[in-house]
TORLUMVEX-116706 format. One record per residue (C-alpha): residue in three letters; x, y, z. Coordinates in steps of 0.2 Angstrom, whole numbers, plus 5000, padded with zeros to 4 digits. Layout:
N
ALAXYZ;...
//
This chain:
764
UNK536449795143;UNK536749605148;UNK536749475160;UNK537849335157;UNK537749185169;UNK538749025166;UNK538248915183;UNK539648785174;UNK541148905177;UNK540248995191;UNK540149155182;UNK538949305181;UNK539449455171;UNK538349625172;UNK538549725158;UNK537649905158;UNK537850035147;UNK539850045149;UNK539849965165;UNK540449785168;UNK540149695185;UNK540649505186;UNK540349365200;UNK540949215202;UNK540649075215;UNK541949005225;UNK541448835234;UNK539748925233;UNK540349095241;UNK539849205228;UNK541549315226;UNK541849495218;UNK542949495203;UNK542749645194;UNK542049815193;UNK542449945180;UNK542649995162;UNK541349875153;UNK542249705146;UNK541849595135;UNK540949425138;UNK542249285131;UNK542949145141;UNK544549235148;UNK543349275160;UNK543649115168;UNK545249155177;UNK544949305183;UNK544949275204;UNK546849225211;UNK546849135226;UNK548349095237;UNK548549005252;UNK548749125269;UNK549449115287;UNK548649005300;UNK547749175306;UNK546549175292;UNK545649005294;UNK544948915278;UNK543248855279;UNK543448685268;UNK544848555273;UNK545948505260;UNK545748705251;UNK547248815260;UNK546948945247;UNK545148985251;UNK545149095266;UNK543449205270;UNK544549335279;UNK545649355261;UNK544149305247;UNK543149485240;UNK541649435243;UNK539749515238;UNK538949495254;UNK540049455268;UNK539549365284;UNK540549365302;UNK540749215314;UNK541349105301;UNK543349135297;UNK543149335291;UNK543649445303;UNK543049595292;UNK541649715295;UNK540249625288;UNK538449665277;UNK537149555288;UNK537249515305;UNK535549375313;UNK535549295331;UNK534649145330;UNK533349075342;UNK535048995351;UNK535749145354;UNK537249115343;UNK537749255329;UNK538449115315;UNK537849125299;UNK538449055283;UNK537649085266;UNK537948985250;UNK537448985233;UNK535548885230;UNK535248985213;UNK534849115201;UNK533549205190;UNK533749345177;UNK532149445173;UNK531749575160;UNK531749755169;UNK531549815187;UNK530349745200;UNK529949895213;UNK530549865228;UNK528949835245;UNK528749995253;UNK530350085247;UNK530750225233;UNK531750145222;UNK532650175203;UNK531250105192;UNK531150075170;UNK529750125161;UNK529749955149;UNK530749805153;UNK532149845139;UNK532749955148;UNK533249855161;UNK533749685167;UNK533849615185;UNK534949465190;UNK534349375209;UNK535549265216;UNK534749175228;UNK535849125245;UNK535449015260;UNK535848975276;UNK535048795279;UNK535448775298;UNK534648955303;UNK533348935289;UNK533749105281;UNK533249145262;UNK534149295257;UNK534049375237;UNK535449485230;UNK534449575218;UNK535749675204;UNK534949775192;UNK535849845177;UNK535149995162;UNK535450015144;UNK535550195146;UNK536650235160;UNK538250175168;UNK537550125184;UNK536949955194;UNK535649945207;UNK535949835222;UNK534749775238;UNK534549625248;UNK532849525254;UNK532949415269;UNK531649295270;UNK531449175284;UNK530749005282;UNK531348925298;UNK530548885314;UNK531048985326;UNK531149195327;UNK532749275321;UNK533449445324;UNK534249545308;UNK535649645320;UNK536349715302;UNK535549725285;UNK536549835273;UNK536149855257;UNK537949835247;UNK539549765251;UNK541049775238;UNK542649725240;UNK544149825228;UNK545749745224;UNK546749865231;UNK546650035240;UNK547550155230;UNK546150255232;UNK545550425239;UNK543850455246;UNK542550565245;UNK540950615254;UNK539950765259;UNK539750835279;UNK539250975284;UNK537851045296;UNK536251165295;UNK536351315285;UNK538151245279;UNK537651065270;UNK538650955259;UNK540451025257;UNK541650915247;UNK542750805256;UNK544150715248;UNK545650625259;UNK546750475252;UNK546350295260;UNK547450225271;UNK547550035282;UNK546050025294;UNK544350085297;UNK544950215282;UNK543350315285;UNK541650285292;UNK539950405288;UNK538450395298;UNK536850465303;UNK536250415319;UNK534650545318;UNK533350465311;UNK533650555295;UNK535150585280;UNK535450745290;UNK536350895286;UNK537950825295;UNK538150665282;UNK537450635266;UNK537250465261;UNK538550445247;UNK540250395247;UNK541450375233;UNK543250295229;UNK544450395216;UNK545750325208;UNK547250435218;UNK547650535201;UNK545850555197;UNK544950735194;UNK543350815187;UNK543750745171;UNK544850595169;UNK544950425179;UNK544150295189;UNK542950345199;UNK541650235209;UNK540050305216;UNK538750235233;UNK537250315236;UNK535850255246;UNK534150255241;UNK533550305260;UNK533050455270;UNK533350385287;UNK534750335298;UNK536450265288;UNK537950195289;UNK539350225272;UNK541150145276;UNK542650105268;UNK543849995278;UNK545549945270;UNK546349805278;UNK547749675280;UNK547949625262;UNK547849805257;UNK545949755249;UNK544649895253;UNK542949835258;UNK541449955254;UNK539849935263;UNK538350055263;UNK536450025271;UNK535350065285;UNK536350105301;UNK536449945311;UNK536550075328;UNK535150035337;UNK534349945322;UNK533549765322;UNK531949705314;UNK531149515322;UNK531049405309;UNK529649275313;UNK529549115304;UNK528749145285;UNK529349345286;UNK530249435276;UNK531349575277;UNK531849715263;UNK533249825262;UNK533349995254;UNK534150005235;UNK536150055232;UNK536550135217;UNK538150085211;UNK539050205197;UNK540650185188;UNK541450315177;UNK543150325168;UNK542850495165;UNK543050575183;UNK542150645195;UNK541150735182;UNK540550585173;UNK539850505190;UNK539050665194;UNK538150675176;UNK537650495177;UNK536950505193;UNK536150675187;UNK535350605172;UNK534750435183;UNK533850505198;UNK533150645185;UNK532350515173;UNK532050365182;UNK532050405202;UNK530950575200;UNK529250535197;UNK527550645193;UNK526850765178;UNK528450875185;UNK529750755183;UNK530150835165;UNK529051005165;UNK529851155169;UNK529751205184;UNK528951375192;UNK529851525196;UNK529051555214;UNK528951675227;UNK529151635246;UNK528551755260;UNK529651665274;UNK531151785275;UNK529951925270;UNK528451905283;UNK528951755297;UNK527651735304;UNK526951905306;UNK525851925291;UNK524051925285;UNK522951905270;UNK523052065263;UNK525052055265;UNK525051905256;UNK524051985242;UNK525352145241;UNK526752035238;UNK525851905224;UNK525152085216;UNK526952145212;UNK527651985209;UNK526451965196;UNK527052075184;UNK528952015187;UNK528451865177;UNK528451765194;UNK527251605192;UNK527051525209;UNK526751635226;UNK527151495242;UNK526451535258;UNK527651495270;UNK527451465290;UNK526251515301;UNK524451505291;UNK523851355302;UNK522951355322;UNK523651515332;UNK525551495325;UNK526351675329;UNK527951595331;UNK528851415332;UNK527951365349;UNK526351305346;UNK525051215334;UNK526051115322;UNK524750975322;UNK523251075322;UNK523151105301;UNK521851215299;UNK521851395293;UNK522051555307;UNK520651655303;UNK521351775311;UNK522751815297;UNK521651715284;UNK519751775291;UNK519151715272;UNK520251575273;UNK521651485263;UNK520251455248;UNK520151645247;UNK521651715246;UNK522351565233;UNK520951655223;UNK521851815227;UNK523351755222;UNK522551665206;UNK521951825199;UNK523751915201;UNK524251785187;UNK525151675198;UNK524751485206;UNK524651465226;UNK525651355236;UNK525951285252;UNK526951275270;UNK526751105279;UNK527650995292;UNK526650865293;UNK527850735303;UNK527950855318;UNK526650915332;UNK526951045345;UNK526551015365;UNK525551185363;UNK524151115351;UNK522451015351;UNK523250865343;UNK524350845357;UNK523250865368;UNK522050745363;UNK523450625357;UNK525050665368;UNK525350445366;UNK525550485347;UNK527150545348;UNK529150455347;UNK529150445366;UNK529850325380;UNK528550295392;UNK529250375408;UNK530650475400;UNK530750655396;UNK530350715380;UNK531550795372;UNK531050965361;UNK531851015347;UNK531251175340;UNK529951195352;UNK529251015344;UNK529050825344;UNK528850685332;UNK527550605327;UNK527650425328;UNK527450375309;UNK527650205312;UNK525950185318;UNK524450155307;UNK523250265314;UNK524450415315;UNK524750395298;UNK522950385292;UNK522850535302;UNK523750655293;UNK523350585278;UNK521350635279;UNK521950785288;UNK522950845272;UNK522150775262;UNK520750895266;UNK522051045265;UNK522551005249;UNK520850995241;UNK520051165251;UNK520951285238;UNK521851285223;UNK523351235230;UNK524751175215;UNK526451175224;UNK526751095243;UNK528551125256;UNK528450985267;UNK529651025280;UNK530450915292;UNK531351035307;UNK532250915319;UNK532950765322;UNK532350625332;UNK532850595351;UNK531750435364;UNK531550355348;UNK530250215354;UNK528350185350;UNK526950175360;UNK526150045348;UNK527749935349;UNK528049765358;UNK529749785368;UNK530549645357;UNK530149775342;UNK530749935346;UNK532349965340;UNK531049925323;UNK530450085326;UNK531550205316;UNK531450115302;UNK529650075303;UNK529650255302;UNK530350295287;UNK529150145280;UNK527650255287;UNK528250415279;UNK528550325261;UNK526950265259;UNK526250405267;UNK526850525252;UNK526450375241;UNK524650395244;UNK524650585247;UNK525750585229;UNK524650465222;UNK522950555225;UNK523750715222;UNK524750705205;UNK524750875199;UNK525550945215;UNK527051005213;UNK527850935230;UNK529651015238;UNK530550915250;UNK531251015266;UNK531950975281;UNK532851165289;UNK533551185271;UNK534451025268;UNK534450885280;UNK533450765270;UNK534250795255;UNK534250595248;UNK533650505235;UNK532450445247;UNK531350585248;UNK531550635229;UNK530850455223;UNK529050565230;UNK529650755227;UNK530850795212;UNK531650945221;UNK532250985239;UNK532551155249;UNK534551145244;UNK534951255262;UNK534151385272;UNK535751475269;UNK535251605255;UNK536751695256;UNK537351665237;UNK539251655243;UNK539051515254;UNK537651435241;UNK539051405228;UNK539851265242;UNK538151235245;UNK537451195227;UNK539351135220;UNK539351005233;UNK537450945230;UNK537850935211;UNK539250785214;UNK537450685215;UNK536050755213;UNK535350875197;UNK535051045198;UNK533151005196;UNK533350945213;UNK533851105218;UNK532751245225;UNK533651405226;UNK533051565228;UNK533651755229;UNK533451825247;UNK533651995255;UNK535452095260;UNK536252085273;UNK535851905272;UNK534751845285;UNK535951725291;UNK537551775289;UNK537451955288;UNK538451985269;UNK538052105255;UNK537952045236;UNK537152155225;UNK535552085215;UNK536152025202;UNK537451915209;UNK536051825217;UNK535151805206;UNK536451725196;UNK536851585208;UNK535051565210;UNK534851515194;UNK535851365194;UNK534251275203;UNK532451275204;UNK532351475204;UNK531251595214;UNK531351735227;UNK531151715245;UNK530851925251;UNK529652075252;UNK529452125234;UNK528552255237;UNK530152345246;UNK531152335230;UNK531652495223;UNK531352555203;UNK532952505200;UNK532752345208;UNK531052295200;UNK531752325182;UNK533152195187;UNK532052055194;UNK531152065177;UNK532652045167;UNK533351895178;UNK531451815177;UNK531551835159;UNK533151765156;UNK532851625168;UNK531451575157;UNK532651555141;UNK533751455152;UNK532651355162;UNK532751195153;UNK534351185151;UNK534951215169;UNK533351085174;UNK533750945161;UNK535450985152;UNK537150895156;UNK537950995169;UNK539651035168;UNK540951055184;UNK542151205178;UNK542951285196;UNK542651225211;UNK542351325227;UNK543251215238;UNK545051255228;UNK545651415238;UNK545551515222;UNK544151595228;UNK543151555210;UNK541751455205;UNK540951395188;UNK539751275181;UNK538751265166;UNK537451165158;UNK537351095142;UNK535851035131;UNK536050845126;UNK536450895106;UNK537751015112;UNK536851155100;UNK536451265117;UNK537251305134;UNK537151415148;UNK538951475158;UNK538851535176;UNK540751625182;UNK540851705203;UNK542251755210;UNK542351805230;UNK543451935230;UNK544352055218;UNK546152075215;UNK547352225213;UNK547852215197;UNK547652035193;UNK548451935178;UNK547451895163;UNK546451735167;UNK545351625156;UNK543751515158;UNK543851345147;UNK542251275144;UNK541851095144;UNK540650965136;UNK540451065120;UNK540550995099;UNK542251065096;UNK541551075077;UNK540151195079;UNK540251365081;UNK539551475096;UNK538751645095;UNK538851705115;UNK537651825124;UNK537951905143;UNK536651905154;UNK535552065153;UNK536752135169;UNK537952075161;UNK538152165146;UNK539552295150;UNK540552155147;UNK541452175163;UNK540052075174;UNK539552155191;UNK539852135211;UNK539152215226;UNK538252385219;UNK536452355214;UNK536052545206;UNK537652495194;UNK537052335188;UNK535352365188;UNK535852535177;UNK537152445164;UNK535552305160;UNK534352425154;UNK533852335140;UNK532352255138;UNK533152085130;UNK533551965144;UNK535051905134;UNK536052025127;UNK537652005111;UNK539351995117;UNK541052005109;UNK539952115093;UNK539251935089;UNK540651855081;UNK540351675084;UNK541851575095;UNK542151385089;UNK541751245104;UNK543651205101;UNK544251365105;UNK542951395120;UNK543451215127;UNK545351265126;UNK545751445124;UNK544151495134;UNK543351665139;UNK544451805147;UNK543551835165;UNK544851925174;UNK543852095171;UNK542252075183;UNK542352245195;UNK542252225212;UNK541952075229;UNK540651945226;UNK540651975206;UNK539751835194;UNK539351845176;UNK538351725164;UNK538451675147;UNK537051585134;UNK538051495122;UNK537051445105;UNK537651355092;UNK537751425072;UNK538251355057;UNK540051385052;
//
């Protein structure tokens, strides 16, 4: 980890862990040279930019300089109305109504560590050797605009932070129409890209297409959230690279609201990168001696493919996004009621289910929806947080006491954010709501919006939860987030300020879980918005884990959670076992085969335990215990990428590895069976090829030929009472052979079959 800066040349050169990122100025342009592989720091650094003189069409800014062209120089942070014609990073109109802006170079400063960023989650270091933050300082004399590139770079991980700060110290207003967060221009574009789309109950599949000249692919979210249609992330693969070998380059927006992710290739075949808050319907009134602050880019190289991006990513927003007592504890094993009870359901219910999840070895029971003012379905009394006496008549205090002395700790179903027509809160407040004053208000879910970006709403809710929180023993919290927003305006805002308002929402929620987090600390808090449409770095800066889908079906979870993994860690990940047929797609998988995808994540059940049968009952024990041996490695090992779901094989494997290689735990699916298939085999990866493995099957594992749709059959080949049970007679398998020759899988019985292995290492 180093920052060069040699103002003589012109140069800056960022060095992370293996990461090289080097400026240099340009006539006071600050231009992009280089991006990659880390480099060393000597003075053949100098020559790095080429230059050449181009056609009348691409004006040059300085007379006498036909080389230096804005529409053909890669540049950090691009501007428009000046000679480039490409899509650029800010945008201001000035108090003249013009849209020219020109930035040059006025300075730099490099500090030890990270500073936070005002009012944002950010990536932070706990000491300042971990870290080192360059600030080049632009300006725009005529407009009077400040603006700071802050980069920041690690010693322990391949990645480099990027945000702007726009800072206004003219005299007249001015009006940021655009403010992303990064901007990159590449060399070339022999490039694929890739991204994850989706929708509601179907989040985050893989997308991967090849660049080509033009707007080459634009993402967005235009609903006041990340969403379940976009996530904000893009990346650029060399075009021969995979999971495990070549270049690739990682985006991924520190931000939970509306976003904009482009790549744009263009006449010289250069590919501009730009990512940030979506400048559709955005702009924020900069008043003299105001400033304005972006959210945070992480940037991630990796020569290693796909899989070393993922695992840097994995191992970043795990140690030094997450935050809280939880950010390296194991996590609970839990039980939900949602997809048991709904909403129909009562204390002594509630009790049944923790009673028999007790002895399971289950440590967390969740009440879910419908605990709160007269909530017998999604119609009514979001707002009005106070328990229903009639389900609850001794209150939420009692039956966490109930729930306490089954063994198990009690948690918690909120949506704070939203409030129902049907409630006292709107009727007392119906102006508190994202409303245009004499439009329609549009109902998602039977619900609005509550305007966040106003003080007094948020001061609301946080005495109003705050007084939840502290009536029981309550150690885990869902805060749920079930629509999108729609008239997005504010009562409290001037009409020269409301296209602030989406933002000034998400700055309303962030310090809202700031101080709920704050006073708080040893709740566990799980982000959710219908499963998985604020699924961001955003939300996990203040909750280290996130409702993956509200799709529990364990076939469509392995796109589900595959997908997720290409950014985010499996201690992000909740995921849980539910009930057959699947309550949203209507399949059959047996038990055990749930509970093996489930066990990838954050694992828990979400159904009625009490309906399971004998059979059932023993195997729920066997998959919590086995869980619990495995936990950590699935929470904070290296994750490994082995098939992917989105191949047409109809297989899926990943597997986790401890950071000294002595341990792992192997996860294998496949959808369908096959008349009399050829012999095929599992490599591993990320294992010492000079240690020695002893393997064990997972307790329903362990006739050796995994299990599919039949519950009784697995539940009866797993009898025993280890969790873990020995495979192949014990003989231990050498990490070379495992990585290359790999485990024979082409003997699992039946549709929608899995099998799991715990690897641990011996001495040879």
């Amino acid at each position: 980890m180093n920052i060069y800066a040699d103002e003589t040349l012109g140069l800056f050169h960022l060095q992370s862990k293996d990461t090289s990122y080097i400026i240099k100025l340009v006539e006071g342009y600050p231009a992009h040279v280089y991006w990659g592989a880390k480099l060393r720091h000597d003075n053949s650094l100098a020559g790095v930019l080429e230059l050449r003189e181009r056609a009348s069409f691409s004006p040059t800014p300085l007379p006498g300089k036909p080389s230096l062209s804005l529409d053909a120089l890669p540049q950090e942070y691009p501007q428009y109305g000046s000679g480039d014609f490409r899509r650029p990073a800010y945008q201001v109109q000035l108090a003249d109504g013009t849209r020219i802006s020109e930035l040059k170079y006025a300075g730099y400063a490099i500090t030890p560590g990270k500073p936070a960023l005002e009012g944002l989650p950010a990536v932070y270091a706990e000491n300042e050797s971990e870290a080192q933050t360059l600030e080049l300082t632009l300006k725009d004399d005529y407009a009077g605009l400040t603006v700071r590139l802050l980069y920041t770079v690690f010693a322990d991980h391949s990645a480099i932070t990027r945000s702007v700060r726009f800072e206004h110290h003219g005299d007249a207003p001015l009006r940021l129409e655009q403010a992303l967060s990064a901007s990159v221009d590449f060399a070339d574009s022999a490039y694929d890209t890739l991204h994850l789309s989706g929708a509601w109950a179907r989040e985050r599949h893989v997308q991967r297409r090849p660049l080509t000249p033009g707007a080459a692919l634009s993402l967005e979210s235009r609903r006041g959230s990340s969403s379940h249609q976009a996530n904000p992330f893009l990346a650029l693969l060399r075009s021969g690279a995979d999971e495990d070998q070549g270049d690739v380059y990682g985006f991924s927006l520190v931000y939970s609201g509306s976003f904009s992710a482009t790549a744009d290739v263009e006449q010289f075949g250069q590919t501009r990168v730009s990512i940030g808050i979506n400048p559709f319907g955005f702009s924020w009134l900069l008043e003299p001696g105001q400033s304005f602050q972006t959210p945070e880019a992480v940037l991630v190289y990796s020569g290693e493919g796909l899989g070393g991006m993922s695992r840097t990513y994995h191992r970043l927003y795990r140690t030094r996004l997450c935050r809280g007592v939880y950010r390296d504890q194991a996590r609970p094993i839990l039980v939900n009621n949602w997809e048991a009870t709904y909403f129909d359901f009562d204390a002594d219910k509630i009790a049944t289910i923790a009673k028999a999840a007790g002895p399971l070895g289950i440590e967390l029971f969740v009440l879910d929806d419908g605990w709160f003012g007269r909530r017998d379905k999604d119609d009514s009394s979001l707002g009005d947080w106070f328990e229903d006496r009639r389900k609850l008549p001794e209150g939420l205090a009692d039956l966490a006491g109930r729930v306490n002395k089954e063994g198990l700790q009690f948690g918690l179903w909120v949506e704070p954010e939203m409030v129902s027509p049907d409630s006292e809160l709107y009727r007392k407040h119906p102006d508190w709501c994202l409303h245009a004053a004499g439009r329609r208000r549009t109902e998602g879910r039977n619900q609005l919006i509550l305007d966040l970006s106003r003080p007094e709403v948020c001061d609301y809710l946080y005495e109003t939860l705050s007084t939840v929180f502290s009536s029981a023993p309550i150690s885990y919290v869902k805060w749920d987030m079930n629509r999108n927003m729609t008239e997005i305006a504010s009562a409290g805002a001037r009409p020269e300020r409301q296209q602030e308002t989406a933002h000034r929402y998400m700055l309303g929620l962030y310090d809202l879980l700031e101080r709920l987090t704050s006073r708080f600390p040893d709740i566990l808090f799980e982000s959710c918005s219908g499963g998985g449409g604020r699924f961001d770095p955003g939300m996990l800066f203040y909750m280290p884990q996130t409702w993956t889908s509200d799709n529990t079906d364990a076939v469509e979870r392995l796109a589900i959670q595959y997908g997720t993994s290409i950014v985010y860690p499996a201690s992000s990940m909740g995921a849980h076992v539910s009930a057959v047929p699947n309550h949203q797609v209507d399949r059959i998988t047996s038990l055990a085969t749930r509970g093996d995808v489930a066990m990838s994540g954050n694992f828990g059940y979400e159904l009625d335990l009490t309906k399971f049968t004998e059979a059932e009952t023993a195997l729920a024990a066997r998959q919590i215990a086995q869980y619990k041996e495995i936990r950590t490695l699935v929470q904070q090992g290296e994750m490994y990428r082995l098939l992917s779901p989105f191949g047409g094989s109809g297989e899926t494997a990943w597997m986790f590895v401890s950071e000294d290689q002595t341990e792992a735990f192997v996860a294998y699916f496949r959808v369908l069976a096959k008349p009399n298939p050829p012999i095929s085999r599992l490599t591993l990866k990320g294992l010492n090829p000079e240690l020695n493995y002893v393997l064990e099957t997972g307790a329903a594992d362990s006739s050796g030929h995994g299990h599919g749709t039949s519950d009784a059959a697995d539940a009866a080949e797993g009898r025993g009472d280890a969790p873990f049970q020995t495979a192949f007679g014990g003989t231990p398998l050498g990490g070379d052979f495992l990585m290359h020759m790999g485990l024979v899988v082409s003997d699992l019985r039946g549709d929608y079959a899995s099998c799991t292995y715990r690897l641990r290492a011996v001495q040879r």
